[in-house]
C-alpha positions in Angstrom: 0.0 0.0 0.0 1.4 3.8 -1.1 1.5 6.3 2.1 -1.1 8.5 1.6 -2.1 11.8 2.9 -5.6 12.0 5.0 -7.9 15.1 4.2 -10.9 17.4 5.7 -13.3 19.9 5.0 -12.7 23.3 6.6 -15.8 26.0 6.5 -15.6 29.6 8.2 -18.9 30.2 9.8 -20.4 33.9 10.9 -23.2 36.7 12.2 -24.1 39.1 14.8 -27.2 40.4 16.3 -29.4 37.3 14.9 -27.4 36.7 11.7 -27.2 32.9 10.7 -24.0 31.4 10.1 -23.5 30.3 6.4 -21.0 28.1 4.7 -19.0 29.7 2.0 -16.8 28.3 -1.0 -13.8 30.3 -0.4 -13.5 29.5 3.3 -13.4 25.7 2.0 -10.0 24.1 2.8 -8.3 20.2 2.5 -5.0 20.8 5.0 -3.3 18.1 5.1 -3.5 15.2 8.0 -0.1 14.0 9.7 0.8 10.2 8.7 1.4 8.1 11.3 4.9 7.0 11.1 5.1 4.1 13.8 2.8 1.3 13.8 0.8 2.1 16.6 -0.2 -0.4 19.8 -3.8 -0.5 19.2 -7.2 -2.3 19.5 -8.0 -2.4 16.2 -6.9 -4.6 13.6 -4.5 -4.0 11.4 -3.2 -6.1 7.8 -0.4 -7.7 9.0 -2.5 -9.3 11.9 -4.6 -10.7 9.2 -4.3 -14.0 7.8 -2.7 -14.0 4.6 -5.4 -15.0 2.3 -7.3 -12.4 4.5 -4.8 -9.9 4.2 -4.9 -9.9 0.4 -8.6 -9.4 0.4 -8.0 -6.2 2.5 -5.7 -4.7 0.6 -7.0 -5.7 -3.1 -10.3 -4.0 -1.2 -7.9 -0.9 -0.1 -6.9 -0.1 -3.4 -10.2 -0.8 -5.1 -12.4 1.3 -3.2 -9.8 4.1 -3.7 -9.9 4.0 -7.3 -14.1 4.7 -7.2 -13.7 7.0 -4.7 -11.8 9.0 -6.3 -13.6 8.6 -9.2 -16.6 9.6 -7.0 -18.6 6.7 -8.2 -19.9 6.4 -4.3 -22.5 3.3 -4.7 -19.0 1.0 -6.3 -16.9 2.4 -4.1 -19.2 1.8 -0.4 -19.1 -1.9 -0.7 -15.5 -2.5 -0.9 -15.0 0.3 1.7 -16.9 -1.8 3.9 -14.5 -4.7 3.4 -11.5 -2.8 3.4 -13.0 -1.6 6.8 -14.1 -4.6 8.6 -11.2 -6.6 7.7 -8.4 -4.0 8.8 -9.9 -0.8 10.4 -7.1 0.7 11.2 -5.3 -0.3 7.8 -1.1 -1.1 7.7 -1.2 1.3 11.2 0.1 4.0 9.9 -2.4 5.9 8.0 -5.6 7.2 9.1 -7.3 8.6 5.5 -9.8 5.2 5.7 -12.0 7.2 8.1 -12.7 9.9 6.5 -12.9 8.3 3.1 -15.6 6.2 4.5 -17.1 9.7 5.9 -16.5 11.1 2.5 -18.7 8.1 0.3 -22.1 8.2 2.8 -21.8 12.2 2.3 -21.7 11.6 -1.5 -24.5 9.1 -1.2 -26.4 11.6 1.2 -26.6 14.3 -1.8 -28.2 11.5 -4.2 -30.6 10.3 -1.6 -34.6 11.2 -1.4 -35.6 10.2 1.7 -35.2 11.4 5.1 -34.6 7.5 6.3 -31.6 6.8 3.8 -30.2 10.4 5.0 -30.6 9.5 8.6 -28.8 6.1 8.2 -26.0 7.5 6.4 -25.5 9.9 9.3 -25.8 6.7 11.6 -22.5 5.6 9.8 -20.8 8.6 10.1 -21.1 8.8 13.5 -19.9 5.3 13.6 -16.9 5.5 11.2 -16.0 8.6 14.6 -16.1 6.7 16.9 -14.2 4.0 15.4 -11.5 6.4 14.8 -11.5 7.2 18.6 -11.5 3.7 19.4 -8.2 3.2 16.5 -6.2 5.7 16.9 -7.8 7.7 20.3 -7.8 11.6 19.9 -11.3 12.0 20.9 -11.4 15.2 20.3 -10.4 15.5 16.8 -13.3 13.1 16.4 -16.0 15.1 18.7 -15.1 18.2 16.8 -15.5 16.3 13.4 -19.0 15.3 14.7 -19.9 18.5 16.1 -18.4 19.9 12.9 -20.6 17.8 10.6 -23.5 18.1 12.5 -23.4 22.4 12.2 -22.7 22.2 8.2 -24.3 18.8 6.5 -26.6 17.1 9.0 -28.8 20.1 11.4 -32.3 18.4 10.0 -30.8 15.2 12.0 -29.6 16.6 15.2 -30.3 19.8 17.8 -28.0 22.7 18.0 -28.2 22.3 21.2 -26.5 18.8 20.6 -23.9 19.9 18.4 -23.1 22.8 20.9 -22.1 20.4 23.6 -20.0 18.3 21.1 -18.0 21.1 20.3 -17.7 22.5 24.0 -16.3 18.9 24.5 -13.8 18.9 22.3 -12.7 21.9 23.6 -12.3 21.1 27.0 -10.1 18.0 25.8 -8.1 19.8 23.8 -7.9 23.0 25.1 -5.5 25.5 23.3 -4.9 22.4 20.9 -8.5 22.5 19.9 -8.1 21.8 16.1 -9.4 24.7 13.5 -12.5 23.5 12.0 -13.5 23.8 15.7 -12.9 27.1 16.3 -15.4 29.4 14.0 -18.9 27.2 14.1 -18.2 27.1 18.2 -17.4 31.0 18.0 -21.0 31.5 16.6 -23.2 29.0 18.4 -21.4 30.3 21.6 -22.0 33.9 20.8 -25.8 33.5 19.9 -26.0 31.6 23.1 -24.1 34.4 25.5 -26.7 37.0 23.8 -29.3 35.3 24.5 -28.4 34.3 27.6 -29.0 30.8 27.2 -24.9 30.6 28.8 -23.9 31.9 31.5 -22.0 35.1 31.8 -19.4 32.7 33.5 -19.6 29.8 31.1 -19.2 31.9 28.1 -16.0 34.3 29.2 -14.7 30.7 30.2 -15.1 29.8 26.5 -14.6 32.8 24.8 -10.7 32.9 26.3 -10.7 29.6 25.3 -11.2 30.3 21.5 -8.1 33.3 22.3 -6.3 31.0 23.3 -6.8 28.2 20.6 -6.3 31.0 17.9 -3.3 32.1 19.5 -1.3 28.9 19.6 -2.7 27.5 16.3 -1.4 30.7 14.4 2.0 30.3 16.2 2.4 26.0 15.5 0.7 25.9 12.1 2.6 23.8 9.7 0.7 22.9 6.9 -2.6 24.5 7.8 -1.8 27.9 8.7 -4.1 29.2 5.6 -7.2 27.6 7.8 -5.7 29.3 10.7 -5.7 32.4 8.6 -9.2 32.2 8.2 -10.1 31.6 11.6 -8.3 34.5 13.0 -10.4 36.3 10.3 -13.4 35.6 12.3 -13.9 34.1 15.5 -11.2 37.1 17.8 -13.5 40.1 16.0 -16.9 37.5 17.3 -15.4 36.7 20.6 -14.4 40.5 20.9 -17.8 42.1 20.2 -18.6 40.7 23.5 -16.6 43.3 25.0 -19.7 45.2 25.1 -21.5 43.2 27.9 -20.3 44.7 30.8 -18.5 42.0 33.2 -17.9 39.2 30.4 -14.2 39.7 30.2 -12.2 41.1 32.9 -9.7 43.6 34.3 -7.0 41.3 32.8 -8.4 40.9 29.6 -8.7 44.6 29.3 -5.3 45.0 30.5 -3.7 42.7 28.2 -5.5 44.0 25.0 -5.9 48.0 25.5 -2.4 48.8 27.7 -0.9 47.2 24.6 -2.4 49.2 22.1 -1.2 52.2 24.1 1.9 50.8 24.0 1.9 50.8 20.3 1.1 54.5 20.2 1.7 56.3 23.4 1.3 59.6 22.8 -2.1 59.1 20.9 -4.7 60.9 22.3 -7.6 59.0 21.2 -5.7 55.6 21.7 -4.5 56.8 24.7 -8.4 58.0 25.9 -9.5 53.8 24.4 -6.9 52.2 26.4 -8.1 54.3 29.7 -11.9 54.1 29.1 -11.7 50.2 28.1 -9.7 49.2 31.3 -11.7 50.9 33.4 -14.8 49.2 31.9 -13.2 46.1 32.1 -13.3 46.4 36.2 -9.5 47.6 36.3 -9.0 49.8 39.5 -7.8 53.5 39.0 -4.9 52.2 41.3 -3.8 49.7 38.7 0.0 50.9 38.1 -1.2 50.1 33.9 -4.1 52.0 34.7 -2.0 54.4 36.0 0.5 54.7 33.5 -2.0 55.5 31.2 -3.8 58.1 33.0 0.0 59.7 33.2 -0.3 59.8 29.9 -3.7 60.9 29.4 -3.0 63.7 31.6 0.4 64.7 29.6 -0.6 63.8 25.9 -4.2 64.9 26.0 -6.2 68.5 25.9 -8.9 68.5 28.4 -11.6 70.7 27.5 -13.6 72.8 30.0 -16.8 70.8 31.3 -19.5 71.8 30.3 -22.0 73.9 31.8 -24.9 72.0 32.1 -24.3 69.2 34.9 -26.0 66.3 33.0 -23.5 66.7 30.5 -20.4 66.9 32.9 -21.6 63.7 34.6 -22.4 62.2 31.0 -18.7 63.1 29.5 -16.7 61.9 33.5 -18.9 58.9 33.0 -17.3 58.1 29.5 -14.1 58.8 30.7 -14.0 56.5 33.2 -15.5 53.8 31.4 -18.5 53.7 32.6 -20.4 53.6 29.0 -24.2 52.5 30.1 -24.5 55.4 32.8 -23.1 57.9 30.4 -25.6 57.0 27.3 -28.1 56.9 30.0 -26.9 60.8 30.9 -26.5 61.8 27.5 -30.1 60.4 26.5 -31.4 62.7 29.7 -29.5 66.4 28.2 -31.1 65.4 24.4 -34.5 64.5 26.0 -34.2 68.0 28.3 -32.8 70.4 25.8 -34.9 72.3 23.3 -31.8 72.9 21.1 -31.8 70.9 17.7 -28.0 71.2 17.3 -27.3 69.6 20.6 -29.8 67.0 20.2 -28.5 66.1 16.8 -24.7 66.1 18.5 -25.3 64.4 21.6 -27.5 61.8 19.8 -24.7 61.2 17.5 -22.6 60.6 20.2 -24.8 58.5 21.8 -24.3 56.3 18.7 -21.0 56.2 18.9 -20.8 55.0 21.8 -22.7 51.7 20.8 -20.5 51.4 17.8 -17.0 51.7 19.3 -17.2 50.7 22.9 -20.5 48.7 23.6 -20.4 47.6 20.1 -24.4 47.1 19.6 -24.8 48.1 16.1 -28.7 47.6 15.8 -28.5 50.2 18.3 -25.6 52.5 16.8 -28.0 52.7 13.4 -31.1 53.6 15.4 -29.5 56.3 17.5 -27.2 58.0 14.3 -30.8 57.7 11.9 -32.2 60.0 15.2 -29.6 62.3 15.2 -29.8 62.5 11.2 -33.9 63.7 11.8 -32.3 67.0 14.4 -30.4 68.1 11.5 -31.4 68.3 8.1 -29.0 67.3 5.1 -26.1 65.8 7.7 -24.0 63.6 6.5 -22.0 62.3 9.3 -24.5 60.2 10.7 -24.9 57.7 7.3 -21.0 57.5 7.5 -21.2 56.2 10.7 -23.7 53.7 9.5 -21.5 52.8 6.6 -18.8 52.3 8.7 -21.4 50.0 10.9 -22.3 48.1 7.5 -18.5 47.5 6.3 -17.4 46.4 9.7 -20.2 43.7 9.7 -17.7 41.6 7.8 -16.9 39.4 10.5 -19.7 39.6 12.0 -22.5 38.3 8.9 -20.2 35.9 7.2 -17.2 34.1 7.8 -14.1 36.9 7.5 -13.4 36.1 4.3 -16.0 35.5 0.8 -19.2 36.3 0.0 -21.2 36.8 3.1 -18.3 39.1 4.9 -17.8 40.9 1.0 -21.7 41.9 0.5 -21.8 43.7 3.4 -20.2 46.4 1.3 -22.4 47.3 -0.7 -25.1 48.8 1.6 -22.2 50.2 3.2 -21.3 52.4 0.1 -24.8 53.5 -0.2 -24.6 55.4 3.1 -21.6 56.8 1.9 -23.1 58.1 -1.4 -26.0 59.2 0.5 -23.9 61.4 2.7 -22.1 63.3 0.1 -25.0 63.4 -1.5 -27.0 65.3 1.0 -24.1 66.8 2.7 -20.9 68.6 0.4 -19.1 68.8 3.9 -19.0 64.8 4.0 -17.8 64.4 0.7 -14.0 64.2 1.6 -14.6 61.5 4.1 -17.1 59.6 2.4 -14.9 59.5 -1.0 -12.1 57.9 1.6 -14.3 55.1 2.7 -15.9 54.5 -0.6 -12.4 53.9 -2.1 -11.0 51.4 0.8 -14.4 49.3 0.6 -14.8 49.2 -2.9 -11.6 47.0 -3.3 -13.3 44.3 -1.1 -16.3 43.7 -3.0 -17.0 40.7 -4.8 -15.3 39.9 -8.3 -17.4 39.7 -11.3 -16.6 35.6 -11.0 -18.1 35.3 -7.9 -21.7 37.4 -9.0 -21.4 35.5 -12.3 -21.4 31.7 -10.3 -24.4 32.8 -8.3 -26.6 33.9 -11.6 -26.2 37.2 -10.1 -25.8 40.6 -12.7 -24.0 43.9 -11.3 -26.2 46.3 -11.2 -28.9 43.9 -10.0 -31.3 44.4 -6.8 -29.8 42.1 -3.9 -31.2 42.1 -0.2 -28.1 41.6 2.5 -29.3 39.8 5.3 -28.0 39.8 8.9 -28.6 42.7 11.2 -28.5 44.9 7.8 -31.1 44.1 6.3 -31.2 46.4 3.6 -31.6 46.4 -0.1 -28.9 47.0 -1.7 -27.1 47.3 -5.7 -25.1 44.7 -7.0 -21.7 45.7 -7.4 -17.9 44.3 -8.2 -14.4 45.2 -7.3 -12.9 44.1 -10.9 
């Protein structure tokens, strides 16, 4: 028998605020699997334990199946898969692609099959063919992620989310910062929908969420062959897991810490990274006494112009509050001044503001659109809140699609609307909106990619997610 190399499917999952994760072409990955080099100890049996009449049979089987599986002629290739597999599960002991070729044929039968029966039986066998592979060769969970895995992209009409959930927070806690890639991205969005909705703990998810960090972290640092998959991953599930940051308590001081003091670090005389850093690790529960904390405020007090307070109390409270982090109480105080004053201008500003705060620190951006469309009704022909909003839409990469392809490139297009609208309505927003307009435009979709979906530029397309908006089809090429 030739060494061969063992394959699997990677997908890059995504949403935010109710958005459905999708799988998309691009994200689609066959990383290599590691061969076995030492015949392993094992329970299963392998084809020089077989008889040698037996053994033949195996092999002849081996070799057979291969030839129809690769040829994807599925129904040939399943019976002498079977053989192959009964006789000598784990094969000559040193290679592992069996499994997930037997994985591989019930999938290609599944996509041919009418019933819900046949389907459900295939899945049976899947299952089966994973466990095996636990019982072979052990990594359990590899094989609970595989599972987990399969169950999120191919099989949800045979199994609960709330199944598959557990089978990939399972195969995180065995392998921890190990946890394998395909993994990573489905788990980031079932565990985000379920934080939201408070169907997990505040507790549970941080637990969870660092996890995923953590996981990222060392699988970008010990890739070897599938660092593109990593690449992918890190595309998506740090900006899901970090959207979080919003719900106040989730992460703490030393998550805060860790992220923000860097980023001040990287740019300490700043003043608005400088005022980020301060704001988000006080938020994050860090005491004023911190020595980071500290440090920062040093510089705060050093790099930064502090403005008079203003005269009107509400507001001084509202602008200390942000200061210090304290985002819900200073919405709460801004929403009081706009709701007291009589003066358009400052509702429009303050109401803008408010909207900024949900986009860069709480990061809601349902509620970041509803405030910056109310502060576009104070003020007649203002641009500056549809920017923000296009800057809400072509963040929502990460967030309604994977990172990477269609789902993450749509986005854009709403996104440039808002900025058309603005220097439509507003000559003063021209500058910026022309700036945005030209860094988005370059991540649209190619004409190949609206072309393979019988799509036409120019077209009428509705972009899901939290957006929902129609929208124009357009290309970058």
């Amino acid at each position: 028998m030739k060494k061969s190399q063992l394959f699997v499917l990677l997908a890059a999952p995504l949403f935010f605020f109710a958005c459905t994760p999708k799988v998309v072409e691009e994200t689609k990955k066959e990383p290599v699997r590691e061969v076995v080099q030492e015949e392993p100890v094992g329970p299963c049996t392998i084809l020089s334990q077989l008889s040698p009449s037996k053994k033949d049979e195996a092999e002849t089987a081996y070799v057979l199946y291969r030839d129809f599986y690769k040829a994807k002629e599925y129904e040939k290739a399943l019976p002498l898969w079977q053989k192959a597999f009964s006789l000598a599960p784990a094969a000559n002991g040193r290679i592992k692609y069996q499994f997930d070729d037997g994985v591989g044929i019930y999938k290609g039968l599944m996509e041919t099959a009418t019933d819900a029966a046949t389907k459900q039986a295939y899945v049976d066998e899947i299952m089966k063919i994973y466990d095996k592979r636990t019982e072979c060769i052990g990594d359990e969970g590899y094989s609970l992620g595989r599972k987990a895995f399969d169950n999120y992209y191919y099989f949800s009409e045979f199994t609960s989310e709330d199944e598959t959930f557990d089978m990939f927070k399972r195969a995180m806690d065995l392998k921890g910062e190990k946890s394998d890639y395909f993994v990573i991205n489905p788990f980031a969005a079932l565990l985000s929908d379920r934080i939201l909705d408070e169907r997990v703990s505040m507790e549970e998810g941080s637990k969870y969420a660092n996890m995923i960090f953590d996981a990222v972290e060392y699988g970008k640092a010990n890739c070897k062959k599938d660092c593109e998959a990593w690449d992918i991953v890190n595309d998506y599930a740090p900006a899901k897991m970090e959207n979080l940051e919003g719900l106040k308590g989730f992460y703490d001081c030393a998550y805060f810490s860790k992220k923000y003091h860097a980023q001040y670090l990287s740019n300490p005389t700043d003043c608005e990274t400088i005022n980020i850093a301060y704001g988000r690790m006080l938020w994050g529960g860090c005491a004023k006494t911190d020595p980071l904390v500290a440090e920062v405020l040093n510089a705060k007090k050093t790099n930064c112009y502090t403005p008079p307070p203003p005269k009107e109390s509400t507001l001084r409270q509202a602008y200390d509050a942000y200061t210090e982090g304290r985002y819900n109480e200073a919405i709460n105080l801004f929403d009081q001044f706009v709701n007291k004053t009589t003066d358009a201008e400052k509702k429009a500003k303050y109401t803008l503001l408010i909207a900024k705060i949900y986009y860069r620190d709480i990061k809601n951006f349902p509620q970041s659109r509803k405030k910056a469309l109310e502060a576009a009704a104070f003020r007649a022909n203002w641009g500056e809140p549809y920017i923000l909003i296009g800057k809400l839409y072509a963040s929502s990469g990460p967030l309604c699609g994977p990172g990477r392809g269609w789902d993450s490139q749509i986005v854009t297009w709403p996104a440039i609307d808002k900025f058309e609208y603005a220097k439509k309505i507003d000559p003063a927003a021209a500058e910026e909106a022309n700036k945005w307009i030209s860094q988005y435009r370059q991540y649209m979709p190619s004409k190949e990619d609206v072309f393979i979906r019988s799509l036409k530029a120019g077209a009428s397309y509705k972009v899901g997610c939290w957006i929902n908006e129609s929208t124009k089809i357009r290309t970058a090429n």
